[in-house]
C-alpha positions in Angstrom: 24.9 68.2 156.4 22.3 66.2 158.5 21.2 62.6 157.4 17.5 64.2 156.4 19.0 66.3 153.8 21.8 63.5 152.6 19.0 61.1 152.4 16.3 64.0 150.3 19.6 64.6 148.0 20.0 61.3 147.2 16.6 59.9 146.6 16.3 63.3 144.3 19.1 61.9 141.9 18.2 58.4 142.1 14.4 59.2 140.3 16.4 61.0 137.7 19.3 58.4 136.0 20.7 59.2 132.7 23.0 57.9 130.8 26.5 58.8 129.9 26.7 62.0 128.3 23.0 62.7 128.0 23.4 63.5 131.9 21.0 66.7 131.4 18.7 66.9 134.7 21.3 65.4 136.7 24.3 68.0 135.4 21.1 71.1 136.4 20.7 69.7 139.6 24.1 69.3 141.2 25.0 73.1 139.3 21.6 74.4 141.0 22.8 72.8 144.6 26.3 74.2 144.6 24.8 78.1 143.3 22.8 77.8 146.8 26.6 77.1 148.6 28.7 80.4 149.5 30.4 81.6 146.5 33.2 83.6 147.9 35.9 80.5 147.8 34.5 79.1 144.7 35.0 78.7 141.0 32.8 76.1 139.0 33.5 75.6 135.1 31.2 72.6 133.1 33.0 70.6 130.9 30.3 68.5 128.8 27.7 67.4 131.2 30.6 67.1 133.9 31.4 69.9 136.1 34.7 71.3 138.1 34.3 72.9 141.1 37.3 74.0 142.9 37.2 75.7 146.3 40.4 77.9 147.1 42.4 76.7 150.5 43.4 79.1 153.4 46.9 78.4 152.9 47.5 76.6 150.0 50.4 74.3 149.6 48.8 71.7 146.9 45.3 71.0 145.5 43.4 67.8 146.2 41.0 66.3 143.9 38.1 64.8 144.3 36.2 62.5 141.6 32.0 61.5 141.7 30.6 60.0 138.6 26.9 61.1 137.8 25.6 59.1 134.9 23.1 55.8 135.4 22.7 52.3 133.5 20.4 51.2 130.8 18.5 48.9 133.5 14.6 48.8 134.3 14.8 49.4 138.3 12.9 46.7 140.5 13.1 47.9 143.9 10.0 48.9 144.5 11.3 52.2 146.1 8.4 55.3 146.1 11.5 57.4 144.8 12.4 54.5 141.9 13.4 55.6 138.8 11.1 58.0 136.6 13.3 57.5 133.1 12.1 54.0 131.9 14.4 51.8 131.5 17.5 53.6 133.4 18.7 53.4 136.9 21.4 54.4 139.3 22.0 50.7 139.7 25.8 51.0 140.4 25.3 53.7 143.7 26.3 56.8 141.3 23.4 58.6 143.4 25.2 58.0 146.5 28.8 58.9 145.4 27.1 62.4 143.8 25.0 63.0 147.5 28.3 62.4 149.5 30.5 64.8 147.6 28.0 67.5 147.2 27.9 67.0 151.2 32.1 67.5 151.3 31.7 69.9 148.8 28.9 71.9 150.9 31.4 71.7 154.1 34.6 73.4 152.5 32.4 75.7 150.8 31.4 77.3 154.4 34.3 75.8 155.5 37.6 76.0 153.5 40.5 73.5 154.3 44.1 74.3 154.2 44.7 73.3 150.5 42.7 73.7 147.3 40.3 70.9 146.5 39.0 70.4 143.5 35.4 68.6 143.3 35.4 66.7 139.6 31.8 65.5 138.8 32.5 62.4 136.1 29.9 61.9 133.7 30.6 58.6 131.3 31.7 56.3 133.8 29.6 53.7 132.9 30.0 53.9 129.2 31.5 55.2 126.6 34.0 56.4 129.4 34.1 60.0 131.0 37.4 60.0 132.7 39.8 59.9 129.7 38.4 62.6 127.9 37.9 64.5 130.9 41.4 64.4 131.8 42.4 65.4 128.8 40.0 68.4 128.5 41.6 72.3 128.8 39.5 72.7 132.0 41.3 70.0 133.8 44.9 71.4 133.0 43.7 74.6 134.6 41.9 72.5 137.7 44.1 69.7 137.6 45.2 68.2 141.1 48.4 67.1 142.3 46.5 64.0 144.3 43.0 62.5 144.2 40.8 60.3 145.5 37.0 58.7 145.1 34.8 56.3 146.5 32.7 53.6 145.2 30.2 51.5 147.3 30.5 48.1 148.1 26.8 46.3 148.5 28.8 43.2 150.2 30.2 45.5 152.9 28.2 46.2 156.2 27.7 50.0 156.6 30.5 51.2 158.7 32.9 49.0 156.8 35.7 50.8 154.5 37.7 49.2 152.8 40.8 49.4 150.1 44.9 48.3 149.2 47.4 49.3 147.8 48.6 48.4 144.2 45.7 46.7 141.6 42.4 47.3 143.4 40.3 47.2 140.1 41.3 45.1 136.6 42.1 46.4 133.1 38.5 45.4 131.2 37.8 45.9 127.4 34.6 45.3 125.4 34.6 42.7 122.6 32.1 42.7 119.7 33.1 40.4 117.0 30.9 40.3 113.8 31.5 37.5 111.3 30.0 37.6 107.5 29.3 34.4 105.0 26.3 33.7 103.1 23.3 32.9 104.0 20.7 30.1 102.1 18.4 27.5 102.3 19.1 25.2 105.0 18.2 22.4 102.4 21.7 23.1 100.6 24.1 24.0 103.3 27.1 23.2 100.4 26.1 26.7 98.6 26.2 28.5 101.8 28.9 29.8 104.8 26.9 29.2 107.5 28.0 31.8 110.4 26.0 30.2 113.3 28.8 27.6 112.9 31.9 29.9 113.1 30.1 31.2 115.4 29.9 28.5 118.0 33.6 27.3 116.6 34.4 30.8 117.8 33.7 30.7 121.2 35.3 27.6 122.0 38.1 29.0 120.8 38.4 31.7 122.6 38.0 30.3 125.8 41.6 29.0 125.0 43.3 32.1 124.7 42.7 32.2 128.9 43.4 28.8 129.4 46.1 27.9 127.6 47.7 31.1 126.3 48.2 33.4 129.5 50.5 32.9 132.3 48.0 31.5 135.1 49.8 34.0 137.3 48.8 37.0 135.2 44.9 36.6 135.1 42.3 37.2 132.7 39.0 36.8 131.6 37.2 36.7 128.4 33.1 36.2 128.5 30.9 36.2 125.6 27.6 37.1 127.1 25.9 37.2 123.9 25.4 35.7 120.5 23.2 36.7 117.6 22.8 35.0 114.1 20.4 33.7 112.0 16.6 34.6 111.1 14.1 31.7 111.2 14.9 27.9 111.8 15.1 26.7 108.0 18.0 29.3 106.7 21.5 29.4 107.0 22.9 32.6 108.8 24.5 34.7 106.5 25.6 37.1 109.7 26.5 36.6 113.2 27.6 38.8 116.0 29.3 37.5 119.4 29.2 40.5 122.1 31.4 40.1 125.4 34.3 41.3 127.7 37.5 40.8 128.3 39.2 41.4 132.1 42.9 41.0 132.8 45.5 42.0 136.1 48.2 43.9 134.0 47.9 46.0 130.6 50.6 43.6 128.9 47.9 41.0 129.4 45.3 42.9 128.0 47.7 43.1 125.1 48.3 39.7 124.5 45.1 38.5 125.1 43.9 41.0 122.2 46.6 39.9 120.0 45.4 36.1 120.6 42.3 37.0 119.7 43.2 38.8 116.7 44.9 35.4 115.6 41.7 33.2 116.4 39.2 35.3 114.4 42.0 35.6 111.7 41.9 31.5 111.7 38.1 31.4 111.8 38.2 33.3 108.5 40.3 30.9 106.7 38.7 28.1 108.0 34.8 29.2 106.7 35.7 31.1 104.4 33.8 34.0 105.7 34.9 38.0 106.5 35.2 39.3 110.1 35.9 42.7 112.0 36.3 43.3 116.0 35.5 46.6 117.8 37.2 46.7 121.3 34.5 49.5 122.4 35.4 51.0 125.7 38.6 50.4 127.0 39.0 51.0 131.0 42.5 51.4 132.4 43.6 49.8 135.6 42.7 51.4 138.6 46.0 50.8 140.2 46.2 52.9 144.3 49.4 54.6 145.3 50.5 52.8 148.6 51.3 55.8 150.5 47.5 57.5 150.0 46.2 54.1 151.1 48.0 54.2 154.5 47.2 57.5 155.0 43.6 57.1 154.6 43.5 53.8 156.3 45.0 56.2 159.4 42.6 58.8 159.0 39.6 56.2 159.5 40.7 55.5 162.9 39.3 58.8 164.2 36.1 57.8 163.0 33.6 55.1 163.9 34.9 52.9 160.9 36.0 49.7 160.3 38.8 49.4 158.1 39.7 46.5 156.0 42.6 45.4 153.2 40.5 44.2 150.2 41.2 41.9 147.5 41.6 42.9 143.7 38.6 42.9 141.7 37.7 42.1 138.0 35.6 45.0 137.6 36.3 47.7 136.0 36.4 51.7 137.0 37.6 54.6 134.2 39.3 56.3 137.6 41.8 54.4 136.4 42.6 56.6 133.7 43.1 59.2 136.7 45.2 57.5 138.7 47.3 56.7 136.1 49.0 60.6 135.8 47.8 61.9 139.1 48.8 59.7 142.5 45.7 58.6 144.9 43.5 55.5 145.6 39.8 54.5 145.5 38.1 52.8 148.6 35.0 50.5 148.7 31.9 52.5 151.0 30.3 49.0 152.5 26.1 50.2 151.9 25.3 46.1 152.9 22.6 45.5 149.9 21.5 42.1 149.3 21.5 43.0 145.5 24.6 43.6 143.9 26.1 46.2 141.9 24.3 46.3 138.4 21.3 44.6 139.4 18.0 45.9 139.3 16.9 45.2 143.1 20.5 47.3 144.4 19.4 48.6 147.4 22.0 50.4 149.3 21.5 51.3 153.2 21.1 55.4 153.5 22.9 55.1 156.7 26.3 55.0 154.8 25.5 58.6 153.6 26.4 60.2 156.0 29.7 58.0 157.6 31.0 58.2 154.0 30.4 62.6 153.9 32.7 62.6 157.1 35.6 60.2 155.2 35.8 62.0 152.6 35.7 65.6 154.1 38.1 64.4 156.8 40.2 63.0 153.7 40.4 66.5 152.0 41.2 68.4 154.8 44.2 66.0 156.1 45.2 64.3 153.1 
């Protein structure tokens, strides 16, 4: 596929982000693009608002998968681009428009072009939230399309274009969500003694929890636990009746994740006691580990020297990727696509270089033929 068309794909899905699930235009787009590909090798099944697309090898001796997520973020885009976003308030913020453009350009060259085994396309929607990829996985269509290796990409704004990069073991961290709500009774802020005032447990409850990392985890095994958000009370002169602490937790290893929920468990249990008050965490969306399989990651780190790529070892991240859940029955790796944005990922200014389109269409078609 020629950068023109990579480049008109791409700005076509980043004017229409949607969010997980409700991935309506985007899911009629990419299913109109691969009707216009030869059909003779083909068979596509939706699951949801994802889609499989598997395209039969010449002489099949396993089936490689392939894994894009489609959905966008709940952001208000500030690029300025002429192609922004047309759905107020959304935005392909985290390069989801790039990683659909590159493998509907792999998906276009097998289709005209079959390779030696089957490959099977997966188009993710969820990724973001409430999480695509578990569910997915454990859909009927993927036990019929299920592949015995598999692989995806995610760009890298910190990266200069022509830069790959990826390692083997944790390459992205176990994360949870955290929303702690906390009940007491409210009043007049005249007679605190007749009230439970949760603005206080509250604030006793962060502190708290910022323990749990720092003096209840094995500094070796890391972790994080942010509360990005607090919201309690009504108007200066009452006492909060409610409050409601949203954040994240991050850790290296799923036992950590464990013990850090556990510890948790035991704080808001204390704060409880201590004001006399009634609590209840959700853990929302849980994202496994995205944990590579050393011998994928040396063979794609091979295949990028026939290219004009850079390839680098990278360093574990805290973020967090629902491939995970993938890679955690069926062997592969993920690799950072360097797109050299001065914005980062989740920002509203992201601004990814084009260029990368097209060198990360030839890793990943070289990948499916030679992996």
């Amino acid at each position: 596929m020629e950068e023109k068309e990579l480049i008109h794909i791409r700005r076509d899905l980043h004017r229409i982000p949607e969010l997980g699930f409700e991935e309506y235009k985007t899911h009629s787009y990419l299913l109109e693009f691969i009707k216009e590909l030869p059909q003779d090798h083909l068979t596509v099944e939706t699951w949801k608002t994802g889609i499989f697309v598997k395209v039969e090898g010449r002489a099949p001796k396993k089936t490689i998968g392939y894994r894009a997520d489609i959905d966008g973020l709940p952001l208000t885009e500030a690029t300025g681009y002429e192609y922004a976003s047309t759905h107020e308030g959304q935005m392909h913020a985290c390069g989801h428009d790039f990683h659909m453009t590159i493998a509907l350009a792999a998906l276009e060259s097998l289709a005209n072009e079959p390779a030696s085994n089957h490959v099977v396309f997966i188009f993710q929607p969820a990724e973001e939230g409430p999480g695509g990829a578990e569910p997915m996985l454990r859909s009927e269509a993927m036990y019929r399309f299920k592949p015995d290796c598999i692989f995806a990409l995610h760009i890298a704004p910190e990266l200069p274009v022509g830069v790959v990069s990826s390692r083997a073991g944790l390459l992205f961290a176990n994360t949870s969500e955290l929303f702690i709500d906390l009940t007491g009774k409210g009043g007049h802020a005249a007679y605190p003694h007749l009230t439970k005032d949760m603005v206080v447990a509250a604030s006793f409850l962060v502190t708290q929890l910022q323990q749990i990392v720092a003096r209840r985890v094995d500094p070796l095994d890391s972790a994080v636990i942010t509360v990005g958000k607090i919201a309690g009370g009504t108007v200066q002169n009452i006492v909060a009746e409610q409050a409601r602490l949203e954040g994240t937790i991050r850790t290296m290893s799923p036992e950590a994740m464990d013990r850090v929920k556990a510890e948790i468990e035991k704080i808001v249990q204390g704060i409880e006691l201590a004001h006399d008050c009634s609590a209840s965490i959700d853990y929302g969306s849980n994202y496994y580990q995205v944990n590579n399989h050393a011998d994928y990651v040396q063979k794609f780190a091979n295949l990028t020297k026939g290219l004009n790529v850079t390839y680098q070892e990278a360093s574990a991240a805290m973020t967090g990727e629902d491939f995970g859940y993938m890679l955690k029955e069926i062997p592969g790796f993920m690799f950072w696509l360097g797109v050299d944005s001065q914005s980062g990922l989740h920002t509203s200014r992201l601004s990814p270089k084009e260029e990368a389109l097209s060198i990360g269409a030839k890793l990943v078609v070289k990948g499916l033929r030679e992996l």
